[in-house]
Structure formats: C-alpha cells, structure tokens
ROZA-509101 format. One record per residue: x, y, z of N, C-alpha, C in turn; residue in one letter. Coordinates in steps of 0.1 Angstrom, whole numbers, padded with zeros to 4 digits, always signed. Layout:
<atoms>
XYZXYZXYZa/...
</atoms>
This chain:
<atoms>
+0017-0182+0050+0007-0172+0046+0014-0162+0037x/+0009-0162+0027+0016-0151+0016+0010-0133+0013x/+0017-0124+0011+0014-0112+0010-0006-0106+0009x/-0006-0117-0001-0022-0115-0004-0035-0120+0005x/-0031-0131+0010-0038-0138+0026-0035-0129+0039x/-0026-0118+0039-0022-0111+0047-0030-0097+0046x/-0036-0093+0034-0039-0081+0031-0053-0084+0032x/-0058-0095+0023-0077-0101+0030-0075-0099+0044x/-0065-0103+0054-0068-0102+0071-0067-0090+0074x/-0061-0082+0067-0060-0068+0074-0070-0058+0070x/-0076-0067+0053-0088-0057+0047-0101-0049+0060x/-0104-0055+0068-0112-0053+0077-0114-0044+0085x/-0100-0045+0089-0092-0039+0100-0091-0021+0094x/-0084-0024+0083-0087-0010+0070-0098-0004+0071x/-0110-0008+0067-0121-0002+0067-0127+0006+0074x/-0122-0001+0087-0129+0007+0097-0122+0010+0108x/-0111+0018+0106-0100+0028+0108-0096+0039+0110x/-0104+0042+0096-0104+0059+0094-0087+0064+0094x/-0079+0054+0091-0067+0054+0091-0066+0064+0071x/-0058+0076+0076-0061+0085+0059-0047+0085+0057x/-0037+0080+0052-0025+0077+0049-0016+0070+0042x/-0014+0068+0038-0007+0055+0027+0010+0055+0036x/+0006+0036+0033+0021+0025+0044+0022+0019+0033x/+0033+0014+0032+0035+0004+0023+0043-0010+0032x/+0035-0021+0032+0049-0031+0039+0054-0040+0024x/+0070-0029+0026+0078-0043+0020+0086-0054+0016x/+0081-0063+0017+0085-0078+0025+0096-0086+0008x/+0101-0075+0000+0110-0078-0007+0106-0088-0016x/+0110-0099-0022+0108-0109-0035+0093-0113-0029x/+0090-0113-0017+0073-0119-0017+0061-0107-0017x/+0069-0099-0022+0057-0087-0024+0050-0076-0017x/+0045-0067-0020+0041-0059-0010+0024-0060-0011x/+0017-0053+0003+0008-0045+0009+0008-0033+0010x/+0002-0025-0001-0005-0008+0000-0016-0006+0010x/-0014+0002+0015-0023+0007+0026-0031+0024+0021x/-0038+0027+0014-0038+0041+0012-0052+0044+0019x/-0056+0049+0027-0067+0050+0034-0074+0041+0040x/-0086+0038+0031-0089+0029+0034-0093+0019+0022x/-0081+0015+0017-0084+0008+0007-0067-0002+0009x/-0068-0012+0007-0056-0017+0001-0057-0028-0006x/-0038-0035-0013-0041-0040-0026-0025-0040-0021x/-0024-0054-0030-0009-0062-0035-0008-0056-0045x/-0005-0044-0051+0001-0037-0062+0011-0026-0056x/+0023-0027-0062+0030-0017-0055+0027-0002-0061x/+0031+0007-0056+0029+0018-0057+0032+0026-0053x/+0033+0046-0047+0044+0055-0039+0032+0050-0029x/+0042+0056-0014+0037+0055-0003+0040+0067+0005x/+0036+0074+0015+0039+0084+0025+0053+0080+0033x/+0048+0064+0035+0059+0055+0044+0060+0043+0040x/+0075+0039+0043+0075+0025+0037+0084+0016+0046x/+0075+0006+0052+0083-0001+0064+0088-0017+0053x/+0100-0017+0052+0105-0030+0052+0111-0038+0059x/+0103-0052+0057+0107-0067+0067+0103-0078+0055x/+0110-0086+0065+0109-0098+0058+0090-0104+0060x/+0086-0115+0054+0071-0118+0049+0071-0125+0064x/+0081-0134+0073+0083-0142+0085+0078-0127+0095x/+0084-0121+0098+0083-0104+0104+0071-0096+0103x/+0068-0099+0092+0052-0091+0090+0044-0101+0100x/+0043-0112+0097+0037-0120+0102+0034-0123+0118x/+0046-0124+0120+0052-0119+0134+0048-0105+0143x/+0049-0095+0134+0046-0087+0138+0028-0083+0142x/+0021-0087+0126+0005-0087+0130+0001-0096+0139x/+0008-0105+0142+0003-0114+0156+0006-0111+0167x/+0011-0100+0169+0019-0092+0183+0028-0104+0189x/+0037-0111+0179+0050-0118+0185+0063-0108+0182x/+0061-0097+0174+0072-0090+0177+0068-0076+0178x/+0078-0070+0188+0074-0058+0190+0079-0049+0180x/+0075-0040+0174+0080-0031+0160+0094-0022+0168x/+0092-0020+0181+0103-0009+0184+0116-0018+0182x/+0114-0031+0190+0124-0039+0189+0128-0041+0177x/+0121-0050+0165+0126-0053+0154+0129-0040+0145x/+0124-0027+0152+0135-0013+0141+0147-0013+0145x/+0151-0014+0161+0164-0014+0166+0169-0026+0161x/+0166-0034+0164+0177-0050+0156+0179-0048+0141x/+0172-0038+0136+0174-0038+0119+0163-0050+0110x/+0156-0058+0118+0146-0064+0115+0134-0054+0103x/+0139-0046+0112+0123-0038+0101+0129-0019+0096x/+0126-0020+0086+0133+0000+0087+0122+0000+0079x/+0122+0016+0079+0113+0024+0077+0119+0041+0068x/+0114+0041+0055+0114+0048+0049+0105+0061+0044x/+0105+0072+0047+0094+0083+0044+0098+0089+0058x/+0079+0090+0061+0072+0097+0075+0072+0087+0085x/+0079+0088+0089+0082+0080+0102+0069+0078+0111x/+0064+0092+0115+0053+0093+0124+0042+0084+0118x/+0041+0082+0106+0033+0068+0100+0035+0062+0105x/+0047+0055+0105+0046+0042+0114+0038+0041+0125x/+0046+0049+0130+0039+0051+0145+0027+0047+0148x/+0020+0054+0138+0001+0054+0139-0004+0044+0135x/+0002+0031+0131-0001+0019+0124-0007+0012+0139x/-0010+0013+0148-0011+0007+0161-0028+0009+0157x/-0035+0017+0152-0049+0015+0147-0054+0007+0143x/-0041+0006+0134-0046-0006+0123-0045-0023+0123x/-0029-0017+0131-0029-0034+0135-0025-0037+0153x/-0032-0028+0159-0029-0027+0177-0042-0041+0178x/
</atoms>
C-alpha cells in the first residue's frame, strides 16, 4: 500500500474528527501524508508536528500492530515539532 492509498483510508477518518491541527507522516523516499485539519493530501508542506517512520511502520501502526509509544522508544518513529500532536492522533487513527 503506498502513501496515497494510505491517505484515501484515513480521508474519512479526517473528516469527521474535528481534529484542527496539522501532522505530517514522514515515511522518507515514499512520501508523505499532510494532515491539516480536516483536509489532507500527499503534498508536502510545514506541519505543527512531524512524525517520521518508515511506509512498513505507518502501516503497521494504522492497523494497531504497533504501538506508537513502543516504536518512539525503539527509534522506529520520532517526532519533530509539538509533541502533544502526536499524542492526539489517537482521534484520528485510535
């Protein structure tokens, strides 16, 4: 599943959220997911917060096979900006 089949799945989820923030996931040479309210789009652009993982990891992670605390501690995933974004991402993809 590539960045853009990932962001149609999550379009949904976005909408009806009420999630007002901008995330960025970036999954490096396969591209990113902008999150800015309630809108998103495979174009990169600034973010509040910017969690990077690998495209395997994201994947992983929206299917609740990895836990995010775990893969921040292993170095699997970091997180640049507002931290407390992350956090709140459990709206979006809990």
């Amino acid at each position: 599943m590539g960045v853009q089949d990932i962001a149609d799945k999550l379009k949904s989820q976005v909408e009806s959220a009420g999630f007002n923030r901008s995330v960025k996931f970036d999954t490096g040479s396969d591209g990113v997911i902008l999150i800015d309210g309630t809108s998103i789009s495979t174009t990169d652009g600034p973010a509040d917060c910017t969690i990077k993982l690998s495209l395997d990891d994201l994947e992983s992670l929206l299917a609740g096979d990895l836990n995010p605390t775990m893969a921040f501690m292993s170095g699997k995933l970091k997180i640049e900006g507002d931290m407390s974004i992350a956090m709140q991402l459990s709206q979006l993809i809990g």
